[in-house]
Every structure is written in structure tokens, then in C-alpha cells.
PABAFI-303729 format. One record per residue: residue number from 1; x, y, z of N, C-alpha, C, CB in turn; residue in one letter. Coordinates in steps of 0.001 Angstrom, whole numbers. Glycine has a CB too. Example, Ala and Ser with C-alpha at 12.3 -4.5 7.8 and 13.67 -1.06 7.14 Angstrom:
<rs>
(1; (13190; -5690; 7800); (12300; -4500; 7800); (13200; -3300; 7800); (11308; -4473; 9046); 'A');
(2; (12850; -2250; 7080); (13670; -1060; 7140); (12900; 30; 7870); (14084; -598; 5725); 'S');
</rs>
This chain:
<rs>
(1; (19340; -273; -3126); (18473; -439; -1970); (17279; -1301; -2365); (18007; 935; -1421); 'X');
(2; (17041; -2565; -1765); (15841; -3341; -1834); (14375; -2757; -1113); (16254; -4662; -1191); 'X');
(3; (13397; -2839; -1859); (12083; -2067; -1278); (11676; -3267; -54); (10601; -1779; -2713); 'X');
(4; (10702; -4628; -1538); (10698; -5539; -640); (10276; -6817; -1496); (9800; -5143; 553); 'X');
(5; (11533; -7294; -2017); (11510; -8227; -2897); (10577; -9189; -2992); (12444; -8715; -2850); 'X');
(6; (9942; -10023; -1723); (9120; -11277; -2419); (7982; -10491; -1793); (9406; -13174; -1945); 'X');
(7; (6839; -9663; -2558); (5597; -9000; -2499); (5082; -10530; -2289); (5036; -7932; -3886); 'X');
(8; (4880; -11308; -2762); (3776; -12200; -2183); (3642; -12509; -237); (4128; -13745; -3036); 'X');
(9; (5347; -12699; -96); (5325; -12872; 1322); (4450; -11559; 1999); (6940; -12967; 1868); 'X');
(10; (4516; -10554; 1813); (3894; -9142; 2409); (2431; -9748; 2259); (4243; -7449; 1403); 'X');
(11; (1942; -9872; 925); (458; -10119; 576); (303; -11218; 1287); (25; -10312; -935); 'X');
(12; (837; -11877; 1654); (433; -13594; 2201); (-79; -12882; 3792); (2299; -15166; 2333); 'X');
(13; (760; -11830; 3943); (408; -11745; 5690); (-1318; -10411; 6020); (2485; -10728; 6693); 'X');
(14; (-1515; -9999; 4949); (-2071; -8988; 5040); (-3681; -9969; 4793); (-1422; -7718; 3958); 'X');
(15; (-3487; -10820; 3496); (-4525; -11392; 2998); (-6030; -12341; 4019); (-3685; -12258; 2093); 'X');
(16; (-4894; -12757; 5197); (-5088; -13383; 6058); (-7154; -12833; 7328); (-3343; -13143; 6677); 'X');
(17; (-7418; -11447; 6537); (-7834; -10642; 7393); (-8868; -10832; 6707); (-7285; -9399; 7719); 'X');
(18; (-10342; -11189; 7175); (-11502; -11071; 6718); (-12052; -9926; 6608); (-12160; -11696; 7253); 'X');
(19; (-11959; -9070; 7370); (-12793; -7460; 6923); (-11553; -6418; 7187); (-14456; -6913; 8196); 'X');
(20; (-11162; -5139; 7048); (-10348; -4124; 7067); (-10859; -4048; 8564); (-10493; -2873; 5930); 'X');
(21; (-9914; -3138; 9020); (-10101; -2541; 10227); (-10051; -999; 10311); (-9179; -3080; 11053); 'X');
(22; (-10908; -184; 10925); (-10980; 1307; 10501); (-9976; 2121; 11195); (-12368; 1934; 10793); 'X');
(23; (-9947; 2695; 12436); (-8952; 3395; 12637); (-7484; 2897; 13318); (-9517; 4286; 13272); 'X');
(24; (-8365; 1302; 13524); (-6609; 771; 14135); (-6136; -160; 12413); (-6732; -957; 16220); 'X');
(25; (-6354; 390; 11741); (-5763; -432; 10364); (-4077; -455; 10671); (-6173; 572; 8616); 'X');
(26; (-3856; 770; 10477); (-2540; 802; 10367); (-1913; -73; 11401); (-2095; 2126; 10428); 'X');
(27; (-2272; 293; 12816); (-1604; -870; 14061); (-1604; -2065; 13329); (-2588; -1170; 15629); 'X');
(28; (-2856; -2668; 12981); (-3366; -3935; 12736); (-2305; -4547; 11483); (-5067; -3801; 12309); 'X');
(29; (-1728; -3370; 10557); (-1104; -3896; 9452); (379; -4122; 9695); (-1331; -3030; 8320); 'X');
(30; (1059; -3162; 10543); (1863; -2967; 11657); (2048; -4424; 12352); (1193; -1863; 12619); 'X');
(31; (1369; -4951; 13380); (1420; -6169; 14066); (1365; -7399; 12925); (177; -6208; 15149); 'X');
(32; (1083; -7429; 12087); (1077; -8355; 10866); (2056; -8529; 10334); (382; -8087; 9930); 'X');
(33; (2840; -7539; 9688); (4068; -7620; 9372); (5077; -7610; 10367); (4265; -6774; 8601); 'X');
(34; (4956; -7994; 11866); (5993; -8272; 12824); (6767; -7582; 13453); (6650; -8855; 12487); 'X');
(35; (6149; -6336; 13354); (6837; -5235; 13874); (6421; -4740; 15222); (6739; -4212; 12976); 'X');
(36; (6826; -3859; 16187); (6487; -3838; 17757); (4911; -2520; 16997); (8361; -2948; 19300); 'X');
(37; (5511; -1635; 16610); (4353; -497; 16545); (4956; 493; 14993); (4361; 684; 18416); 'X');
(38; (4774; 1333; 14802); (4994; 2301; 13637); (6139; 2380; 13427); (4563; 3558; 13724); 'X');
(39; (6964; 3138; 15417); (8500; 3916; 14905); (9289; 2275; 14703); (9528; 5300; 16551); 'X');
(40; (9065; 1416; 14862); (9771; -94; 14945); (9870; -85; 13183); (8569; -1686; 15854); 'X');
(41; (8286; 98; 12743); (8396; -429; 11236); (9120; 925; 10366); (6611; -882; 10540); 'X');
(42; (9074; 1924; 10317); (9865; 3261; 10435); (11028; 3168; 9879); (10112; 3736; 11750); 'X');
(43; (11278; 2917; 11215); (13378; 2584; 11683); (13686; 1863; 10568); (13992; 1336; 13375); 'X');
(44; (12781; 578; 10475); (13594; -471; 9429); (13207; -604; 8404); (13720; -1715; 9688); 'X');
(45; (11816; -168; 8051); (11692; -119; 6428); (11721; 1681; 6021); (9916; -1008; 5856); 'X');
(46; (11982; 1520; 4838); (11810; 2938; 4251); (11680; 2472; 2643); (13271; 4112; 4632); 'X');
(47; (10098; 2424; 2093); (9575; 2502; 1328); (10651; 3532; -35); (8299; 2883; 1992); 'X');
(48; (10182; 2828; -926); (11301; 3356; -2039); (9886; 4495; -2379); (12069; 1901; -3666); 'X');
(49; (10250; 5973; -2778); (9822; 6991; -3483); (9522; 6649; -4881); (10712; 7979; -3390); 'X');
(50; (8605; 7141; -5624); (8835; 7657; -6913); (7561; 6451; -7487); (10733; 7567; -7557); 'X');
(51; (8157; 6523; -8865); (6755; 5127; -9744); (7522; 3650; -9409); (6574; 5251; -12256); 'X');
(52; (6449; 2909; -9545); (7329; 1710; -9260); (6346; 723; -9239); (8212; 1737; -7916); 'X');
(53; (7131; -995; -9552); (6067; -1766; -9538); (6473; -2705; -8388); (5754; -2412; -10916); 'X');
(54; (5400; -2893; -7549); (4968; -3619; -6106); (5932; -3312; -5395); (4761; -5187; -6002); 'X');
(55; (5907; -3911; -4237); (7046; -3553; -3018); (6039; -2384; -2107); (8877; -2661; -3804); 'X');
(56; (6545; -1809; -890); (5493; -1342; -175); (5405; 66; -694); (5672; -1483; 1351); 'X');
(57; (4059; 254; -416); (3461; 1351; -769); (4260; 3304; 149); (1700; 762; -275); 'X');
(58; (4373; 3660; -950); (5270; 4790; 150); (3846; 5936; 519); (7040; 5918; -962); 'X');
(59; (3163; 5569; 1143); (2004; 6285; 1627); (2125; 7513; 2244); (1369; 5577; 2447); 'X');
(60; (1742; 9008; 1545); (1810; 9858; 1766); (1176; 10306; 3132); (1573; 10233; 821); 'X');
(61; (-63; 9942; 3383); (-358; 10529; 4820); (-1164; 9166; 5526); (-1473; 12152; 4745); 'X');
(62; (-671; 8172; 5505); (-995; 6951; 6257); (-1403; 6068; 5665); (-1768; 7024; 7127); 'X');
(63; (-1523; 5142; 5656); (-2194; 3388; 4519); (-3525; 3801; 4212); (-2443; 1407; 5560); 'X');
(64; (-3424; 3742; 3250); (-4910; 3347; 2639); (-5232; 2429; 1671); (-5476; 4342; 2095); 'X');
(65; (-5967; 1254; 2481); (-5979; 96; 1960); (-7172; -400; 1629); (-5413; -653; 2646); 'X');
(66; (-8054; 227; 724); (-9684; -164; 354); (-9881; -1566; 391); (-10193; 294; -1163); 'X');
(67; (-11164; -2396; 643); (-11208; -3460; 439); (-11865; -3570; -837); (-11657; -4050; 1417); 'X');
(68; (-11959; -4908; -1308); (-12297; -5648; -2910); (-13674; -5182; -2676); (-12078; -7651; -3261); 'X');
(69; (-14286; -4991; -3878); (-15860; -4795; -3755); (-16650; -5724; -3338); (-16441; -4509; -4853); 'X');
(70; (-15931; -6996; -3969); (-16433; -8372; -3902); (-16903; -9291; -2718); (-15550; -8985; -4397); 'X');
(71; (-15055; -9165; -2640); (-14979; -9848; -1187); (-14652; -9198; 63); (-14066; -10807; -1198); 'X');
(72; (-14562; -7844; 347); (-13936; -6942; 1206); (-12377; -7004; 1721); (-14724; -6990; 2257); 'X');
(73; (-11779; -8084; 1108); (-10300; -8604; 1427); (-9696; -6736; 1151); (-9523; -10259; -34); 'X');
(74; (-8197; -6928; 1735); (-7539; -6110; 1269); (-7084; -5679; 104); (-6974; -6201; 1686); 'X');
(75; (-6545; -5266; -649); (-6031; -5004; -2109); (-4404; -4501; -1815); (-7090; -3657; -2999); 'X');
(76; (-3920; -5153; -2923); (-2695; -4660; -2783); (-2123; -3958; -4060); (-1884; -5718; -2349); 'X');
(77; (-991; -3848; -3410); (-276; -2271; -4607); (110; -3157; -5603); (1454; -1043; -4025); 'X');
(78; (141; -2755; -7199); (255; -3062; -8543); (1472; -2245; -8906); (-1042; -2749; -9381); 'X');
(79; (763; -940; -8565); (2202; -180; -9064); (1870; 1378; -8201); (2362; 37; -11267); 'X');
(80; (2952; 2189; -8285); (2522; 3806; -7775); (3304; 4503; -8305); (2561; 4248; -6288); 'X');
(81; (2267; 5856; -8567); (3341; 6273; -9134); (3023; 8267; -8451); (3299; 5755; -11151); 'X');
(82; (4349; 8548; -8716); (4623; 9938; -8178); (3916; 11123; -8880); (6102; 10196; -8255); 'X');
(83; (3714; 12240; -8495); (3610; 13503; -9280); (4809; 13558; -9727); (3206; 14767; -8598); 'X');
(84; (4959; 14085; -11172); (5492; 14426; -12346); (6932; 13851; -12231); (5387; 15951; -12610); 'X');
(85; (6793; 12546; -11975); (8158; 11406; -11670); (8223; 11003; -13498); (7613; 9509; -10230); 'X');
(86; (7087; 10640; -14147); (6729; 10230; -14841); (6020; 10457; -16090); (6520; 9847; -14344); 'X');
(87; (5267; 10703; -15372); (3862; 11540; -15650); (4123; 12917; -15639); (2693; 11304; -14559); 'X');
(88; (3478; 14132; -16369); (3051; 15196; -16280); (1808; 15759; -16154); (3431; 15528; -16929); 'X');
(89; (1646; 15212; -14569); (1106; 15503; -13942); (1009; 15500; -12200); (556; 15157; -14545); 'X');
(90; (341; 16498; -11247); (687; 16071; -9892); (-780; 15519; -8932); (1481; 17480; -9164); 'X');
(91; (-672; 14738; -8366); (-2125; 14441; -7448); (-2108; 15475; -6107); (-2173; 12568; -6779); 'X');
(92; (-2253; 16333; -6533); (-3005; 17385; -5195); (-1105; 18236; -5424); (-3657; 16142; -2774); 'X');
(93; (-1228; 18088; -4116); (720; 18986; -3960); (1719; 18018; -3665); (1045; 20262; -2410); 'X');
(94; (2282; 17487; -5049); (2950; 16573; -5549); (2629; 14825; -4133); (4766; 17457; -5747); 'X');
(95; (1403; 14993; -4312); (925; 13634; -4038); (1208; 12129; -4879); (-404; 13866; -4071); 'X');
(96; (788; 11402; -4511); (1601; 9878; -5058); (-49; 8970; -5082); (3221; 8966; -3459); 'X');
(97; (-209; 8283; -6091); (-1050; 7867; -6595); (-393; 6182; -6620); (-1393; 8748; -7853); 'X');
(98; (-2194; 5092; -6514); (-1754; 3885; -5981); (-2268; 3498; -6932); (-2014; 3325; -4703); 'X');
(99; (-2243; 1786; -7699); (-2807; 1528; -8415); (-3213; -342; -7515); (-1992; 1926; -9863); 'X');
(100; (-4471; -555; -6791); (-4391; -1769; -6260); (-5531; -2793; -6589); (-4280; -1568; -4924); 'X');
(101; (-5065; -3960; -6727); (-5923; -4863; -7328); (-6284; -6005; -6138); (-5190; -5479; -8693); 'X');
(102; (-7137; -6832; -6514); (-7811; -8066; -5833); (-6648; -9179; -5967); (-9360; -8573; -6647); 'X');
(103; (-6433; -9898; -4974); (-5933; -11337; -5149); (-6573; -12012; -5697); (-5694; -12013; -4220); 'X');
(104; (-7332; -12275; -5435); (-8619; -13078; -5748); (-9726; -12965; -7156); (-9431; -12742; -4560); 'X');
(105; (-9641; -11422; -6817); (-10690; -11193; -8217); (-9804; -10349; -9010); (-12348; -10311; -7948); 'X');
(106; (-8847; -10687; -10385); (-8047; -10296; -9981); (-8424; -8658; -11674); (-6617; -11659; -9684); 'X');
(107; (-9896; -9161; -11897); (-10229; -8211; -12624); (-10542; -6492; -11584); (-11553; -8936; -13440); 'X');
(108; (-10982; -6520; -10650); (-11020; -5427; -9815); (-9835; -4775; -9250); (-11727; -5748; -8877); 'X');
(109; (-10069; -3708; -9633); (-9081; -2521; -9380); (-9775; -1473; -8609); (-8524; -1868; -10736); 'X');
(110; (-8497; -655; -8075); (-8834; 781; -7327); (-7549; 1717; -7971); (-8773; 657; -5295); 'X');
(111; (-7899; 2905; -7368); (-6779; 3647; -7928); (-7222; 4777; -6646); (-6826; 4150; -9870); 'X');
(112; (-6046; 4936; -5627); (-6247; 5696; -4537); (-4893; 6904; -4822); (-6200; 4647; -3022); 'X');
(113; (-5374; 8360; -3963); (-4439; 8943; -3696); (-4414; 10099; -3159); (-3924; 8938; -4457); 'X');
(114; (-3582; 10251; -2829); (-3179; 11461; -1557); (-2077; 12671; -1338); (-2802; 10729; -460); 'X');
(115; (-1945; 13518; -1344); (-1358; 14638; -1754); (-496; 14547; 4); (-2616; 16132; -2344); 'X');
(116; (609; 15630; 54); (885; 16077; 1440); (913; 17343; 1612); (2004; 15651; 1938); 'X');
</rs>
């Protein structure tokens, strides 16, 4: 099963956005990647589980997409990785942990995460 092979094409469409958007992010990231609304992007993607490097983020309780400190751009996923996929250890109740960096700056990092 392919996640989503050319990550730049994804980053090319997201990058495009001068500031984040707060509670319509997700719509906003949604209509970007060409999809009608959520159950559209849903149906046809299904994010690969577990650790992994780039391809879309399998977001435990909705996108969370910090912006760069720098430039406020989006950040994208580096790698993620699972509770005790890997690691021995879990983020909250076997939550999934993000690891996302700057396009641009490409020394800045985040590290987000979320339990279910």
C-alpha cells in the first residue's frame, strides 16, 4: 500500500499559504489537496499507521500543523512515530508523535503529539 509517494507534491500545495488558519485549518488543508470536504479525503486516502518517514501524517485527533517560528509557513512531517511501534514508550494512550520541520529554515523543528 502506497502512503504518498512524491511528499514534495503534498508540501508544494500546503506551502503556498502565508499564515495557518485556526479552526477552518483542516477544511483549508482539505480544499488544497483537492478534495470536496473530509469524508471525500477519508474515502480515498488512509494514512499508513505506525513510525515512518514522510507521507501523510496519520493524525490522531485532527491536523496539527504549527507554523515555523520564523516565518509562520506550515511545517511538514519528517517522520512519526507510534507508541511502543518502536520505541518503548507511549505518548498519552498509545498516541503517535510528529517530528516537523521548516522548508525553508530547514534548521527548525517541532515535535507535536496527541494521544486518543
Amino acid at each position: 500500500m502506497e502512503d504518498y509517494p512524491q511528499l514534495e507534491d503534498l508540501v508544494a500545495l500546503v506551502y503556498g499559504w502565508d499564515k495557518l488558519g485556526n479552526e477552518t485549518l483542516e477544511d483549508e488543508v482539505i480544499e488544497r489537496l483537492g478534495f470536496e470536504d473530509l469524508d471525500d479525503f477519508c474515502d480515498r486516502i488512509t494514512p499508513v499507521e505506525g513510525d515512518k518517514l514522510g507521507g501523510y501524517p496519520e493524525w490522531v485527533q485532527g491536523m496539527e500543523c504549527p507554523g515555523c517560528l520564523i516565518c509562520q509557513k506550515p511545517m511538514r512531517q519528517v517522520f512519526q512515530l507510534a507508541s511502543k511501534d518502536n520505541i518503548p514508550y507511549s505518548f498519552g494512550d498509545m498516541g503517535t508523535g510528529h517530528i516537523l520541520q521548516c522548508k525553508s529554515h530547514k534548521h527548525e523543528f517541532v515535535f507535536v503529539w496527541a494521544c486518543s
